[in-house]
C-alpha positions, 0 to 999 in steps of 0.5 A: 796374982804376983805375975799380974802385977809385974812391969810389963811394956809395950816395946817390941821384943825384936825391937833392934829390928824395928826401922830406926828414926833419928832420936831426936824426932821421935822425942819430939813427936812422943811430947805429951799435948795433955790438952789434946787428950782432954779435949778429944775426950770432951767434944766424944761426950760432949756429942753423945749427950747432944745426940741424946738431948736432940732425940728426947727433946725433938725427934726419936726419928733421929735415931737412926742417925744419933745411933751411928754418931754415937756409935763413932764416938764410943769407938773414939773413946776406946780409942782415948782408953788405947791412949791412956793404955800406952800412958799417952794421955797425960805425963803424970801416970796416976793423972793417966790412970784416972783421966783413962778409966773414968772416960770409958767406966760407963762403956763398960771398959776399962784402961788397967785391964785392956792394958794388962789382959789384952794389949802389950802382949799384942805389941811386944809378942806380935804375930807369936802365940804369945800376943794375947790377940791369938787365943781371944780372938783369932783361934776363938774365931778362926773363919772371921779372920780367914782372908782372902773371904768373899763380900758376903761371907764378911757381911755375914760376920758381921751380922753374925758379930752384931746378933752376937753382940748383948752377950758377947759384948754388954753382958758377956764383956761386964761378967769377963771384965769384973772377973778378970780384974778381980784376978788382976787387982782387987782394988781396981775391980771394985771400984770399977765393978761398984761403978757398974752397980751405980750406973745399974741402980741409978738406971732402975731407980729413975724408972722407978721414979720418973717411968720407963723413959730413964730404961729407954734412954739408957738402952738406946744410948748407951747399951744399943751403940755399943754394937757399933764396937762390936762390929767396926771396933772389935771386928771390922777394924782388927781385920783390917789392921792385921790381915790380907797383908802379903809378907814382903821379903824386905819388911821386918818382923811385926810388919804384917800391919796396915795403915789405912789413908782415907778421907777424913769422913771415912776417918771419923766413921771408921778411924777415930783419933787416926787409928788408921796411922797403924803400922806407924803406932806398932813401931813407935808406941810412945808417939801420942794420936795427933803426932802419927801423922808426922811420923807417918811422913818422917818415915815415908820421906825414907824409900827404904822403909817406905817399902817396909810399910804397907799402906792401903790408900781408900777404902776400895783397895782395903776391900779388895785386898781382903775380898779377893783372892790372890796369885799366892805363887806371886805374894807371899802368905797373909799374916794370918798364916805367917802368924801360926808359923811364927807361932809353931816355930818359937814354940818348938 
């Protein structure tokens, strides 16, 4: 329990290793725009409950369409919880902690865990068996990370990942988090496991009361888009952020990271709240969601670290690079493979 509650970071263990940007502009761009946040985090609810009201009030034919919308939108407020994660919401932390946990408590997320379970050891120990990435899901699921696959062994994870998801995901995801939080604070747990609870017993006592139309909505709205995370978040998008990525001889070390520029539609399906702008968030954490582009271009305006980034530019080089397979006499290993190396050689 004592080691739960120590100070962690997120600052990069090699940090002296990480291309350096003048000071000035990184404070600049790491100024906190609370606005922006809230905002964000407003218009991704505000769209779920138009989504619902549109179906129940129209048409249940809609769906289809509601469910990919919602789906986007739960990964944009898991991408609001990354924020809140990095105390990148709001300047003043308990404001952080509240503004973070209550916009994800009814995806069954939370800000205090992901942080402390999941998260800063992936940014300060990347790539080494000590980023919390390694256990929980590259070693858990080694053949979904294998890179280069082909088109239809990664269709199939993904179906794979999608049948998986009531009990990896909703039922397996709940019981893990009220555990693991119950070990890392007590106070927080309970608060976020009687949320839980509520929302359970709100569920049954509207069918209760006004019929099965209360249980309909919740699963189809709130329980069913979550597949969405499971496959684009959980998967799909942690592929695409760390594998299939040759290891230049000049990048420096927690590199083996891609930063993906597409079109904003392809952003807003797969990308919410520019995650894309990855390599760009590893290296300088402080820098909130809506400045990463800026920085993306300070750091592109230097050839020297340009070449130190790797950036995949459309979604047909993102598929190539990890479907096809490689001249390995003429690119160095995947960061999948320059990872247990890393890993193997800080532990002997």
């Amino acid at each position: 329990m004592a080691d739960a509650h120590r100070h962690i970071d997120d600052t990069y263990a090699r940090q002296d290793e990480i291309p350096w940007v003048e000071p000035r502009i990184i404070r600049e761009l790491s100024r906190l725009k609370p606005w922006r946040s809230l905002f964000a985090i407003g218009v991704d609810w505000l769209i779920v409950l138009l989504c619902i009201l549109v179906c129940v009030n129209i048409s249940y034919w809609l769906y289809p369409l509601a469910f990919v919308i919602i789906g986007t939108r739960y990964h944009g407020l898991e991408a609001m919880m990354h924020e809140a994660t990095h105390f990148r919401l709001h300047p003043n932390r308990k404001l952080n902690e509240l503004i973070g946990e209550l916009s994800v408590w009814p995806i069954g997320l939370s800000v205090y865990l992901y942080r402390h379970a999941r998260h800063f050891s992936h940014h300060k120990h990347i790539g080494t068996i000590r980023d919390a990435h390694v256990p929980q899901s590259y070693r858990k699921y080694p053949d979904r990370f294998d890179i280069p696959m082909s088109p239809w062994r990664l269709l199939r994870h993904c179906v794979v990942v999608a049948l998986k998801f009531p009990g990896e995901v909703w039922f397996g995801q709940g019981y893990r988090s009220a555990i693991l939080l119950w070990r890392l604070s007590r106070k927080k747990a309970i608060l976020w496991i009687g949320f839980q609870l509520s929302m359970i017993l709100f569920v049954v006592v509207g069918t209760l009361l006004w019929g099965l139309s209360v249980l309909w909505i919740y699963l189809l709205f709130f329980v069913l888009p979550l597949m969405w995370l499971a496959v684009i978040s959980r998967y799909l998008r942690l592929l695409t952020e760390h594998f299939g990525i040759p290891v230049a001889q000049e990048a420096v070390a927690g590199a083996g990271t891609r930063t993906v520029l597409v079109s904003w539609p392809v952003r807003v399906l797969l990308w919410p709240h520019k995650l894309n702008y990855h390599i760009e968030h590893h290296w300088y954490p402080s820098v909130p969601f809506y400045h990463l582009p800026a920085l993306h271009w300070v750091l592109c305006d230097s050839d020297d670290i340009r070449k130190q980034m790797h950036i995949t530019h459309g979604l047909k080089n993102l598929f190539r690079e990890l479907t096809r397979a490689r001249n390995t006499s003429a690119m160095q290993r995947d960061y999948s493979q320059n990872m247990w190396l890393t890993s193997t050689t800080k532990n002997h």
